[in-house]
N, C-alpha and C positions, 0 to 999 in steps of 0.2 A: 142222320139222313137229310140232314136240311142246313143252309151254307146263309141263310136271314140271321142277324142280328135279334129281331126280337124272338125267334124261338128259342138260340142258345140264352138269351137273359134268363128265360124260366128253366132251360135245362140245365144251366150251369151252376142253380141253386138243387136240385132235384138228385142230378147223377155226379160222377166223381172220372175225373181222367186221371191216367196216370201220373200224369205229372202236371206242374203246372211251371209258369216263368218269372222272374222276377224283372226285375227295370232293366238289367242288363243281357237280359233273354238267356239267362241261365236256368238247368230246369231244377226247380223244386219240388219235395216229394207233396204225394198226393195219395192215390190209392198205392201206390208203391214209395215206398219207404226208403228204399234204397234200391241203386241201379251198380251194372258194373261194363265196361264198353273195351271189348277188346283191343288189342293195340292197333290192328289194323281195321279199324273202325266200322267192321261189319256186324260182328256177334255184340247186341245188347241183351243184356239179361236182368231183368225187375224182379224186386223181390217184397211183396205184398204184404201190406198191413194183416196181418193174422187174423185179428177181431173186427174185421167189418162184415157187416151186414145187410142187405139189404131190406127191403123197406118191410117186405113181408116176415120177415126173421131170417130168411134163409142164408147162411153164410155166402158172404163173395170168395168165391176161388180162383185159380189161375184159368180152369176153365172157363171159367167167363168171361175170361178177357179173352182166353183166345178163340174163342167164338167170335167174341165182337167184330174181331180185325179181320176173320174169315169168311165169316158167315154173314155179316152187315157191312161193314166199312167197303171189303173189297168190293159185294156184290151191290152196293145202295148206294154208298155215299154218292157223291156228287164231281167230287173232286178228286176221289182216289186214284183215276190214272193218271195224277200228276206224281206220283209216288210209290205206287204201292206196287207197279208190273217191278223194281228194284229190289222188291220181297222175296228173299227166295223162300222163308218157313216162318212161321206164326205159330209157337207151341207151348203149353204149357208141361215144363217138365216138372214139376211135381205140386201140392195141393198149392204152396205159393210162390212158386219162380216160374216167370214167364221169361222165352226168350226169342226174341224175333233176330234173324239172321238175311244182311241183304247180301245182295248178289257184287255190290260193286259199292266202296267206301261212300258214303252223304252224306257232308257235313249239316245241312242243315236237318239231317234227321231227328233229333231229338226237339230242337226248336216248332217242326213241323205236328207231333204228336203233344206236345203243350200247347200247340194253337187250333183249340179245338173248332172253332169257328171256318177254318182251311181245312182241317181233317176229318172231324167226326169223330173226335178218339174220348167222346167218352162212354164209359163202361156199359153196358147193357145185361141184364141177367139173364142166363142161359136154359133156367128153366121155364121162364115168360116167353121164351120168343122160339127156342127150338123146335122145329117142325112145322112152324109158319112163314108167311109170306110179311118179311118184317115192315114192311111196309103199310098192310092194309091190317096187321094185330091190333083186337083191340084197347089193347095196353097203352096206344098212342094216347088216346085221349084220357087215359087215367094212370098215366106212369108208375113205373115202381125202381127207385134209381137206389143207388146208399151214399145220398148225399146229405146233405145239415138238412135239406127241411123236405119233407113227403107234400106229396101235393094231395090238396085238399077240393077245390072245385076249380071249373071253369066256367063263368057266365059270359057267353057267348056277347061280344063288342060290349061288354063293361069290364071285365076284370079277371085274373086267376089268383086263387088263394092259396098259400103253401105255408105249412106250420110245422114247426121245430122239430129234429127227429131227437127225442132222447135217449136212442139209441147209437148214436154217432159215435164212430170209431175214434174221432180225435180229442181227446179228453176234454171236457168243458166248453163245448164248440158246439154247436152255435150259440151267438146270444140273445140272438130276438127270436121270440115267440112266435111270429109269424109274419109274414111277407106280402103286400097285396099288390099286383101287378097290374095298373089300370092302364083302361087303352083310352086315352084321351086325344084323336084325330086331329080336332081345331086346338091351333097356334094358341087365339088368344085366350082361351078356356084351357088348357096347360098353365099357362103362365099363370091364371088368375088362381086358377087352384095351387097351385105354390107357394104362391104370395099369402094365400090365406091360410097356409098351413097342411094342409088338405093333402098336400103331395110333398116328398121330403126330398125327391132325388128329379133332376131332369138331366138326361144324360147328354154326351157333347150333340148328335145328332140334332137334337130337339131344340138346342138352345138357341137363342136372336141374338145373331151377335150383336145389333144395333141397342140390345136392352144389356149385358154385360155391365158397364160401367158404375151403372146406378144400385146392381146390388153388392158390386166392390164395397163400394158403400155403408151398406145395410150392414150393422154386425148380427140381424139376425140370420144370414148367409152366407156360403162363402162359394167362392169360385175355385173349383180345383182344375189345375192347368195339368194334370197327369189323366193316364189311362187309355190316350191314344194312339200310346207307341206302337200297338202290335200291329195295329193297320197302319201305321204311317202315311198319311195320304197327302198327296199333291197335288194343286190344282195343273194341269197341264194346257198349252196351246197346240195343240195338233197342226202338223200340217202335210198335205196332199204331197209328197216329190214326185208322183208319176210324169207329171205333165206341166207347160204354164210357166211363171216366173218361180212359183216354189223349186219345181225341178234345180233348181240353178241357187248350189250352197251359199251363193256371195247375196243371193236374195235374201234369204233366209238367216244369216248374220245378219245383215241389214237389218232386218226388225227386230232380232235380238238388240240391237242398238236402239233404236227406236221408241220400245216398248218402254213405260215407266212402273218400274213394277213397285216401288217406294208408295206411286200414288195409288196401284192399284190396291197396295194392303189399306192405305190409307181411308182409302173413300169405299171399297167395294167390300171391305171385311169391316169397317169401324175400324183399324187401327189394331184390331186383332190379328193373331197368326203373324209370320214376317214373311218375309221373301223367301221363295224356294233357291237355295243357290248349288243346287243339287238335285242330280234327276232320284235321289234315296231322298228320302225326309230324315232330320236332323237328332227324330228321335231313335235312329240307328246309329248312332254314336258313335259306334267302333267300324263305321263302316263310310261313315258320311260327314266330310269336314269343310263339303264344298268350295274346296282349293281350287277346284280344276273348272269354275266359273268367272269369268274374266268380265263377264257384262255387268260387272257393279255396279256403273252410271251411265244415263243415259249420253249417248254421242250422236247428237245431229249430224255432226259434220263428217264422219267413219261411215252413217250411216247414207247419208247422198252420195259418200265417192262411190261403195261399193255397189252400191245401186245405178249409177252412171257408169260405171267400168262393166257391168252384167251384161249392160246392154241395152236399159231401159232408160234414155233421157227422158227431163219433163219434156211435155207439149207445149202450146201455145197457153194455154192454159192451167200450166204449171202440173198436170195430170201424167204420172205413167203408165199404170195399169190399175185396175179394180179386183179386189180378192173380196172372197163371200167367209164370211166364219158361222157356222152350223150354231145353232145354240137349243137344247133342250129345255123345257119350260121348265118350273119346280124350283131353282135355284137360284133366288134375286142377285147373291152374288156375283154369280158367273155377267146375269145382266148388264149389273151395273160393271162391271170390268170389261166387258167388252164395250162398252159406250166410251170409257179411257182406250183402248186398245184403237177404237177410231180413230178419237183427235189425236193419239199421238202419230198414227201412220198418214193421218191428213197431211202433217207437217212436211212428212219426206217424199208428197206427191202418191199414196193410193189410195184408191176410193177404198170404205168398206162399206160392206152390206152385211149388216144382224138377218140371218133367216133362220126366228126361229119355231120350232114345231113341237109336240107333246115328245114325251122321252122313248117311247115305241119307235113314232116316225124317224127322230132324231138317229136309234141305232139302226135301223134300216136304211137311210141312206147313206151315214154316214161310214157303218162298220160293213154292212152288207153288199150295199151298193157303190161306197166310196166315193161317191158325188158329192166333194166337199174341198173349199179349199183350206181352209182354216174350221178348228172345232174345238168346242171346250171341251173336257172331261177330266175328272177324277178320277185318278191310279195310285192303290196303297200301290206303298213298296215297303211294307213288313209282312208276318214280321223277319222274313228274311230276303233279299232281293233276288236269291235266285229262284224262291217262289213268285216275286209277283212282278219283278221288273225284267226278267229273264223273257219272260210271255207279251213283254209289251213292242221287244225290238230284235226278237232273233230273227233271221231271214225264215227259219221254217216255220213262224209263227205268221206271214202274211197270207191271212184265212177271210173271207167272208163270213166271218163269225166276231160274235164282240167281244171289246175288249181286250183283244191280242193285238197284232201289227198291221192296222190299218192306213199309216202312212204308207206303206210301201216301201218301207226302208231295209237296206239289205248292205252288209258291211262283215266280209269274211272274217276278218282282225278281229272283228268284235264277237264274232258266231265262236269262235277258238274259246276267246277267253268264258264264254257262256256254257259252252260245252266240258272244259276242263275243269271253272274253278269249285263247283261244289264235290269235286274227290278230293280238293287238298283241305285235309281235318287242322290244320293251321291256323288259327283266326290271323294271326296278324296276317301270313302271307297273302287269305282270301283277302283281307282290306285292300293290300298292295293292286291287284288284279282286278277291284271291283271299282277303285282309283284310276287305276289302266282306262278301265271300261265307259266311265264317264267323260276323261280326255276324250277318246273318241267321237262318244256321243254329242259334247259341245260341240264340237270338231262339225262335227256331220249335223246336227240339227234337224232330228226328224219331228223333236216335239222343243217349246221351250217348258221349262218349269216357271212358272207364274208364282205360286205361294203356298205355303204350308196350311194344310185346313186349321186352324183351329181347335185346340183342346180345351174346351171351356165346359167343365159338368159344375150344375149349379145345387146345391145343397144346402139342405138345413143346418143352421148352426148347432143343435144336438145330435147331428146323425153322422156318427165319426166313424174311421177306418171303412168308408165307400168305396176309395175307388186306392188299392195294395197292388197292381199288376199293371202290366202294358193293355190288357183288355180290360180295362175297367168298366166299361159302358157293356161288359158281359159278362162280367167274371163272377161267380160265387159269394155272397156275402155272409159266408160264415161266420168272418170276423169282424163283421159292421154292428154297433153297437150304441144305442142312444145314451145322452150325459142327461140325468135329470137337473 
């Protein structure tokens, strides 16, 4: 029922999904064991671990899962109508085969039910929650999942405890005894508690990149640069085409030329993360190779003719227009990159102005109101793009609402291939189309891609097998295990 990051971290040791993914967003079993996917890629059918349990003894059946998809997912989650009206049944046909049937072929459907963090799809027990209001049950605050570890307490702004279930369906699984989940708010009281041992995992969210180098370092830590494929995120430069000199594509090349996005990894990440040369992040592999990005180095001189040929010559004063870039507080990064994003567009004559506001005001005027010419922001594009990059540029996506298509960008060619390419069950052909899609999008420049956030989870040198999945900074640690 909830799309935060820190509640799946505790509910994804607790409860059990179907399935889950590996590095290459293939699904792997979970509470079902095995799947089978008809040819015409509508009828999947799951077929359930026998002897799972949950927490209070009661067997898991298929009933319970198809409750979950019926009775919570469709009516609670958050995000199900981005999927689930293509549902046409949700049933368990006997104690353990489930089988959902959609209305119309979607490839990224099984990807979507492994990424529990976008769907909601883990299990929930049918006799806890049937005939309530699953939201306000008081189960929430003392769960009962059939996952490796049962929850034990919660102390409210210090910690949640969760300890091993020995009942766990998957033989020998889990190996730690118990789990303790602290909320430590201030940066530098995280760090220090890690450093002293205190804390064994800080996940990529949390980490300084500016502190990174120093515990490369350390062999009593290590840096793992995996676990944030499934959200694949990139930093993006927005920009306004309603109105102004953005309206006008040769402008907006222009500063793609302009932009040094080398320095900006440089100085505004530590040298972390690389270049985004791709509106997909690069941990989508089979999708994203960044061919169809031609601005690999900066062009001054590409970058004044196209800007003189627009329309806009300098003044007397070497000035052609002034553009404002939006910036939300919380993210030193974005700061310091836009401070480069200045001096390098000083160079080709326009002013900019940083105006920036708390991250409330930030999406109110710039997603709501769209009073903005230029604006930072963060868009995963896993872990599939026609869930999350789909919603960033389709014309029926330009809403007064966040985080959809706030430039105003609108581009039929492209609406096509968005609309089509998740019925073709093909990968390679989807790569072909979603290559298509980004031609375009360079083409057209509604946003540029700035840089790949960063994968950087810091951990204890005895605290091994952390982060196994593209959601690692949520995934289950069944199989995490310390070395004495």
């Amino acid at each position: 029922m909830a799309t935060d990051t820190v509640a799946l971290m505790v509910a994804s040791n607790i409860f059990n999904g179907l399935v889950s993914l590996d590095f290459n967003f293939n699904p792997q079993p979970d509470l079902a064991t095995s799947w089978d996917i008809s040819d015409d890629g509508r009828t999947y059918t799951f077929h359930l671990a026998e002897d799972a349990k949950w927490h209070d003894g009661v067997p898991v059946t298929a009933e319970d899962i198809e409750y979950t998809f019926n009775d919570i997912i469709a009516v609670a989650h958050p995000r199900a109508g981005s999927w689930w009206p293509n549902v046409e049944s949700a049933v368990a046909t006997d104690k353990h085969t489930f089988v959902i049937t959609l209305k119309a072929a979607y490839a990224p459907f099984m990807t979507i039910i492994g990424n529990t963090l976008g769907s909601g799809t883990l299990m929930m027990p049918k006799h806890i929650y049937e005939g309530t209001d699953p939201k306000t049950n008081p189960a929430n605050f003392a769960p009962i999942g059939s996952g490796p570890f049962k929850f034990v307490a919660w102390n409210r702004g210090s910690h949640i405890e969760l300890e091993r279930n020995p009942d766990y369906f998957k033989e020998g699984l889990p190996y730690l005894d118990r789990i303790i989940l602290q909320f430590l708010p201030d940066a530098a009281s995280r760090l220090l508690a890690f450093e002293q041992g205190e804390v064994d995992f800080l996940h990529m969210y949390i980490v300084p990149f500016d502190q990174v180098a120093r515990f490369r370092k350390d062999d009593k830590f290590r840096v793992i640069e995996r676990g944030g494929e499934g959200a694949a995120t990139n930093e993006f430069l927005l920009m306004n085409m309603r109105s102004g000199p953005l309206a006008n594509k040769d402008v907006r090349h222009a500063l793609a030329w302009a932009i040094d996005r080398e320095q900006i990894v440089e100085k505004a990440v530590f040298g972390e993360g690389k270049v985004a040369h791709s509106f997909i992040n690069s941990g989508l592999s089979w999708v994203s190779d960044g061919s169809t990005d031609v601005y690999r180095s900066v062009d001054l001189d590409k970058a004044n003719e196209l800007l003189d040929n627009a329309g806009f010559p300098r003044d007397a004063d070497g000035k052609r227009f002034d553009l404002r870039i939006a910036l939300a507080s919380g993210r030193d990064y974005e700061g310091r990159a836009d401070e480069i994003i200045k001096d390098n567009l000083a160079q080709v004559g326009i002013g900019v102005t940083v105006e920036m506001s708390d991250r409330t005001s930030f999406i109110e005027k710039v997603m709501r109101q769209w009073d903005f010419d230029l604006a930072n922001q963060l868009f995963t594009t896993g872990p599939d793009p026609a869930i999350s990059v789909r919603p960033r540029y389709h014309s029926e996506q330009i809403k007064k609402i966040p985080f959809v298509n706030s430039m105003g960008y609108s581009n039929p060619e492209l609406d096509n291939i968005f609309d089509t390419e998740s019925g073709e069950i093909d990968r390679e052909k989807r790569a072909g189309m979603w290559r298509d899609a980004q031609t375009i999008l360079f083409e057209d420049m509604p946003a540029l891609p700035l840089f790949e956030i960063p994968v950087v989870n810091l951990v204890s040198d005895r605290f091994k097998d952390v982060i196994t999945t593209p959601f690692g900074y949520i995934q289950s640690r069944e199989g995490t295990y310390f070395e004495e």
